[in-house]
N, C-alpha and C positions, 0 to 999 in steps of 0.2 A: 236366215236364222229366224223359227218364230219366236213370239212372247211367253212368258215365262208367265204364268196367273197368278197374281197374291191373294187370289180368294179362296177360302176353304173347298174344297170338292163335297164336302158335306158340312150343314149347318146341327148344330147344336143345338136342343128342344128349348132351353133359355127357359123365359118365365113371363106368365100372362098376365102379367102388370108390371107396370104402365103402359097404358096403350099408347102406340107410334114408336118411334125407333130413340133408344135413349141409351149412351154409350155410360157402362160402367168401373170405369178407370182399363179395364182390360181389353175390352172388346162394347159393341152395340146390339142390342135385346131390341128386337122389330116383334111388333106386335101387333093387330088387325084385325077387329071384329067384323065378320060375315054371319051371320043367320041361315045362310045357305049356300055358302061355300062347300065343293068336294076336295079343293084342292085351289094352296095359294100361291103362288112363284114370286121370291124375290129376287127385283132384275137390279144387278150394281154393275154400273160401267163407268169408264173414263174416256180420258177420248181417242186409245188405242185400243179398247177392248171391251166386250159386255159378258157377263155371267149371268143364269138364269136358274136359282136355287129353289129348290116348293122348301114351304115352311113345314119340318118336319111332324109338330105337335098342335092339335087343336084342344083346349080347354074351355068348354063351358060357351062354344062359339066364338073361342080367340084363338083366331091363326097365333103361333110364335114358334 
């Protein structure tokens, strides 16, 4: 039998502040300034499994 994922298949564009990852009672808002970023992937794993999301929305040079 495999595992069942608890992570979204698709992330949420969230909001480009606070930079770094800051949970707001619901969920957590990851944020990441690049300058020359095309493209960001956030990686969440445990220790049966790893997910590799890109952050859907870039603002002003903030991944989120």
């Amino acid at each position: 039998m495999g595992s069942v994922s608890a992570y979204p298949a698709d992330l949420e564009p969230g909001r480009a502040w606070p930079l770094g990852a800051h949970w707001d009672g619901e969920g957590v808002n990851f944020t990441l300034y690049s300058a020359n970023a095309q493209r960001v992937e956030l990686c969440l794993f445990d220790g049966d499994s790893i997910e590799t999301l890109a952050l859907p929305r870039c603002t002003d040079e903030v991944w989120h």
